[in-house]
N, C-alpha and C positions, 0 to 999 in steps of 0.2 A: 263481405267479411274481410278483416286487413289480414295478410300473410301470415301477421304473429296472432293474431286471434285462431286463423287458422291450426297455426302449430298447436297450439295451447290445447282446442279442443281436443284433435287429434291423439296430441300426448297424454289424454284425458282419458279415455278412448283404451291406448296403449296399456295404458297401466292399468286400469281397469280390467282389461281383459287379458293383465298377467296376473295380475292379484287373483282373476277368482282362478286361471290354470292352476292356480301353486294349491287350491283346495284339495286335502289330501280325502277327506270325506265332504257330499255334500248332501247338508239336509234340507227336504223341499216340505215338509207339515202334508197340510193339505192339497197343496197345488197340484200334486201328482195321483192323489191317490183315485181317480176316477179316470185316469189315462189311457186309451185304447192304444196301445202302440204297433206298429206294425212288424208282423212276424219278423218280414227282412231286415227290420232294424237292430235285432236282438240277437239273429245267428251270426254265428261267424265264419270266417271265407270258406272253408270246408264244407259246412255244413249247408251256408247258401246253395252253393255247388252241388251237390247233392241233390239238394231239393227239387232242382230243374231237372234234372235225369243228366246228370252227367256226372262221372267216376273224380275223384280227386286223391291225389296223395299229398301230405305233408312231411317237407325233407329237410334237416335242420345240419347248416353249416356253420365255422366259426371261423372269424376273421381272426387275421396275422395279429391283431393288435386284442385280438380276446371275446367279440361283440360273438352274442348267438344269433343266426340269422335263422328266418322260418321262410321257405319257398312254396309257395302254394302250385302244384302241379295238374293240369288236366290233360291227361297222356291220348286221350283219343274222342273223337264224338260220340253223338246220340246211335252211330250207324256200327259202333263196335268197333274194334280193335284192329286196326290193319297193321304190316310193313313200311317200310320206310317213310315214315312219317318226318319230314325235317322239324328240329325243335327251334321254337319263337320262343325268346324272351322279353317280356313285357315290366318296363320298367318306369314307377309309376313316380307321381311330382311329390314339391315338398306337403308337410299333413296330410297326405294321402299316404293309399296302401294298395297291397295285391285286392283289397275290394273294389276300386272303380273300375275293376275291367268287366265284373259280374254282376253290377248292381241290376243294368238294363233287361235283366232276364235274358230273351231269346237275343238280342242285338247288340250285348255285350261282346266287346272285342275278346275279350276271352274263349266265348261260345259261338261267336264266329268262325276261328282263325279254327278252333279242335274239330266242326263240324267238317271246314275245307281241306282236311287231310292233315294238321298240325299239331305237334306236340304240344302245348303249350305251358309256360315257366313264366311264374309270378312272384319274384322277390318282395321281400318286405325291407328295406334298408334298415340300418341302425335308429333305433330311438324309438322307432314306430311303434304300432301298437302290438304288431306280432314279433319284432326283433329289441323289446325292452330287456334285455338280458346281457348278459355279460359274466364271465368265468370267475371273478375276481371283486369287480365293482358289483354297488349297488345301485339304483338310479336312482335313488331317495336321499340314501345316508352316505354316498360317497357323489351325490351330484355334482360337483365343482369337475373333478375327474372326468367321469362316466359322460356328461355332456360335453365335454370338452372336443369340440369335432365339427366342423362345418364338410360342405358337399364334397371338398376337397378329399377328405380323408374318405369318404363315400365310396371315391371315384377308384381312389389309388387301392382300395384295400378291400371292401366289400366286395363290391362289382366283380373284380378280378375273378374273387374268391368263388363268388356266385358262378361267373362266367363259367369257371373250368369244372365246377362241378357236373353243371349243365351238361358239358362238355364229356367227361368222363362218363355219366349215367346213360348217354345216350348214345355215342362211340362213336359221334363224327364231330369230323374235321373242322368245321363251322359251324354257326348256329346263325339265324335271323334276330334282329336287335328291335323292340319298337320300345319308342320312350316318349315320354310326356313332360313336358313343362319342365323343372330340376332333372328328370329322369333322362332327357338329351344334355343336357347342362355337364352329368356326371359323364356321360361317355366322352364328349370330345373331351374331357379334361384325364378322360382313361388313357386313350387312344392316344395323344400329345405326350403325357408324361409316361407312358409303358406302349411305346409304338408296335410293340409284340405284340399286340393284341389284335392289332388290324387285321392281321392274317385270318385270327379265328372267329371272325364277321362275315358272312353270307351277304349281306347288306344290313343300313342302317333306316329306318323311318325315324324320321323326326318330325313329332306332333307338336305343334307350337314352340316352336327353338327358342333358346330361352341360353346365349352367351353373353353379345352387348348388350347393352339396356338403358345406352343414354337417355332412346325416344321412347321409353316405358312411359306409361301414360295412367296407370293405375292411379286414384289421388289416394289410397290409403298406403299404397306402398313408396309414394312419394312422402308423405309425410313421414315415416319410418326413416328414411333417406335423410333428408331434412333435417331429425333432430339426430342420425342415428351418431351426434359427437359426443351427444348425452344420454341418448337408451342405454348404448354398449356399457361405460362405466357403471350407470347407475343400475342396471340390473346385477353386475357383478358384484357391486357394492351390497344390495340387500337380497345377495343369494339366488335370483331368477336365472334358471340357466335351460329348463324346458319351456317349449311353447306350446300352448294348447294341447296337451295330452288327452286322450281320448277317454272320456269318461261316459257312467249309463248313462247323465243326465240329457245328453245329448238325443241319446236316443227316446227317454223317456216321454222329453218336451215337443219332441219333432214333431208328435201327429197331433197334439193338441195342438203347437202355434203353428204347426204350419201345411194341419192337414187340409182336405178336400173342403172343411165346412168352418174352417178358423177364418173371422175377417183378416187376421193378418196375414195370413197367406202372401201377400203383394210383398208386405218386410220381410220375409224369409227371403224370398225370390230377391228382393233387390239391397240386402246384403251379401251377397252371391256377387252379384251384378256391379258391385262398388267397386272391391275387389280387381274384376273379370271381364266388365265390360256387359254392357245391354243387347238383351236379345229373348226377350218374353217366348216368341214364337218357337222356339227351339230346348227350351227348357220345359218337363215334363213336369207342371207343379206338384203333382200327388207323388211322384219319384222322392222330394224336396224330405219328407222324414226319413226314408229309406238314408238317405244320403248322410241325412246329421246323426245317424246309429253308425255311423262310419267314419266320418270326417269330422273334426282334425283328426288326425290319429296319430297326431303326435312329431316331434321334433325338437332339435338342437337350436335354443334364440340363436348361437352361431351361425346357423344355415341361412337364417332371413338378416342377418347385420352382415354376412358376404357378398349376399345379393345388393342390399343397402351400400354397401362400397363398390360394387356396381356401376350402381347409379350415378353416383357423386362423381368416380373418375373417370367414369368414361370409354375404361379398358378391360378386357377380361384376361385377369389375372389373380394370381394367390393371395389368400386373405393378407391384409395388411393390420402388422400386431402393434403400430407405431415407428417411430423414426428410431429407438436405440433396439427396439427387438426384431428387428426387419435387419439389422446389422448383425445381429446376433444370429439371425436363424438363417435368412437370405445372403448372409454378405453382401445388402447392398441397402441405400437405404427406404427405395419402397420395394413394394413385391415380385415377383418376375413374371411377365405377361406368357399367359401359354399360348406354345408354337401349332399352331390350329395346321400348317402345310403340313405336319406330323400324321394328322389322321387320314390315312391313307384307303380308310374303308369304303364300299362306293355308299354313300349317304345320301338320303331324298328326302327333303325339307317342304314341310306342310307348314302351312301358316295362313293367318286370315288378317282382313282389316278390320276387324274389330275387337282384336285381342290389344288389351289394355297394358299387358304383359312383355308378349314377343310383338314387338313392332316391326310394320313390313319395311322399314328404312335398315333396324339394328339383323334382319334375315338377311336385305340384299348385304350385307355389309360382312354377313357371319357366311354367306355362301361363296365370297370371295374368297376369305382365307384359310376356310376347309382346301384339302389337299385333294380328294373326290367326290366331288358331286356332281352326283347323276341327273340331277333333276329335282327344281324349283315349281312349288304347285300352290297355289295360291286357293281358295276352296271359293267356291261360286254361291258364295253367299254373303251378303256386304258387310251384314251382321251376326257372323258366326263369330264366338268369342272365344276364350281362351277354356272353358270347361265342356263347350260342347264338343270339344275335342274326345270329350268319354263320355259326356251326359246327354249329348244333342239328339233332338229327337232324327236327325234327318244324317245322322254320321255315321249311317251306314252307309246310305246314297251317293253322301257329298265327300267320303272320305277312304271308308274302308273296303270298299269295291276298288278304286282306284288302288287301294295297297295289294289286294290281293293279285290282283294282275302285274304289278310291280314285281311280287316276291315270281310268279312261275318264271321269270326271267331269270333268275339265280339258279 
């Protein structure tokens, strides 16, 4: 297929699957009404939580700029409530939410970390399915606004906000940072432009680091790249300013198409996989409904067209709004590259070769101009990809054993 046949589908593709996000209601007839879905696709993070025998609270902050955020809490394990417990904060990528840390049941990062003596703190960031609020806006009838925000503003303004909370409820000095895909993207971009924050990091895990992204290898997020001279406008043009919101029908469809006894099962998995990168043996198929009652869960088109300019230049730096409003807001006329020697937190960067997302060229590249890093780890496995960072079957083995022995260092 030629490049611009390529584009074409692709863009095909694109619109397509913002046309149906923008579906404010959607009607399925028939298709659904004999649907077995599965329980965990239906509850939500609280209630998941729960389910397992473990406690949860839910604690709701508001950013400088207005946004209601929801944090999903699990203050201790299955063994009961001890003393000093250090608090982890688990911050997750973009269309996801505080549910990938607990989909896995017992092997969830979440029910790992509260079982091994840890507080553990689960933001939802702006836009998502649990922080679609806002004091002021509406995210429907005032969209143009209310989405107006890429990971940037995430970084500067949520996070913080989140961070000190954390910070305050628990009475110490520090906290542990683990972040995923966008969810390390937003720290160093915290840590660079509010260096105050350093201080109150214990350390940082970064799960598939996600700053350059020249050698991003994705082909769907490369096609995004590609056209994005023409998505950006033309989505503003006909009002598209959310992506993939988290709707039931997700959940509905998941265990029909893509349960244990659907022949499609293989296209669930390897729309995943296009994405993210191939790796059949690490991904748990019968998880795959559990996951689509969860994911997307929503986001800013902003968030994926900053990444998209990513791609194209090369540089990790602030969104670029054009050449007269880059004068206007920047005084310069492209955006200004953030000072990564700024984050001064000590940071340990996971990454694998088969993550189609964080390339092992744009990590060595991104572990040079971090200010400290403790330690580069690369996961022994050729084909771990960029989701089994939370969904793999073997990341507990291949990954979170190695963190937990990282954190008793701090």
């Amino acid at each position: 297929m030629s490049p611009s046949a390529m584009l074409f589908k692709g863009l095909i593709i694109i619109l397509a699957t913002v046309s149906f996000s923008r579906q404010e209601e959607v009607r399925y007839g028939d298709l659904v009404t004999n649907f077995v879905v599965p329980e965990d696709a239906k509850l939500l993070v609280p209630e998941l939580i729960r389910k397992y025998g473990y406690p949860c609270e839910v604690h709701t902050v508001v950013s400088k700029d207005g946004y209601v955020l929801e944090m999903h809490r699990i203050p201790f394990g299955k063994s009961g409530p001890s003393e000093n417990r250090p608090a982890v904060y688990l911050q997750h990528g973009i269309l996801a939410s505080s549910a990938d840390w607990v989909l896995k049941q017992d092997t969830g990062l979440g029910y790992v970390l509260a079982d091994a003596g840890y507080d553990v703190w689960m933001p939802n960031v702006r836009g998502t399915r649990y922080s679609r609020k806002h004091i002021t806006l509406d995210p429907d009838n005032d969209a143009s606004k209310f989405w107006d925000f890429s990971w940037h503003e995430i970084a500067v303004d949520d996070v913080p906000t989140m961070v000190d909370y954390v910070i305050d409820t628990v009475k110490q000095e520090q906290i542990f940072y683990i972040g995923h895909s966008q969810g390390t993207t937003i720290f160093y971009v915290m840590c660079s432009e509010l260096p105050e924050y350093n201080g109150k990091i214990r350390a940082m895990f970064s799960f598939s680091p996600v700053a350059w992204m020249g050698h991003m290898t994705s082909p769907l997020l490369r096609i995004v790249a590609m056209a994005n001279w023409f998505v950006g406008p033309f989505l503003n043009l006909i009002g598209v300013h959310e992506l993939l919101p988290q709707h039931s029908f997700f959940a509905e469809i998941g265990d029909k198409l893509c349960g244990d006894n659907s022949f499609l099962q293989p296209l669930c998995t390897n729309a995943l996989f296009a994405i993210c990168g191939f790796n059949p043996k690490q991904m748990n198929a019968s998880l795959i409904p559990t996951i689509m009652g969860h994911t997307p869960a929503g986001a800013a088109t902003k968030q994926l067209l900053h990444f998209a300019q990513e791609v194209n230049s090369g540089h990790f730096r602030k969104y670029d709004y054009g050449f007269f409003r880059n004068i206007a807001k920047y005084g310069s006329i492209s955006p200004p590259k953030y000072k990564l020697k700024k984050v001064t937190a000590p940071v340990y960067l996971h990454y694998s070769r088969n993550d189609w997302i964080s390339n092992e060229k744009d990590v060595i590249k991104l572990s040079r101009e971090l200010g400290n890093v403790k330690g580069k780890f690369l996961i022994l496995d050729d084909r771990f990809n960029h989701v089994d960072f939370v969904y793999g079957i073997d990341a507990y083995q291949l990954l979170y054993l190695r963190v937990l022995g990282l954190m008793k260092r701090h």
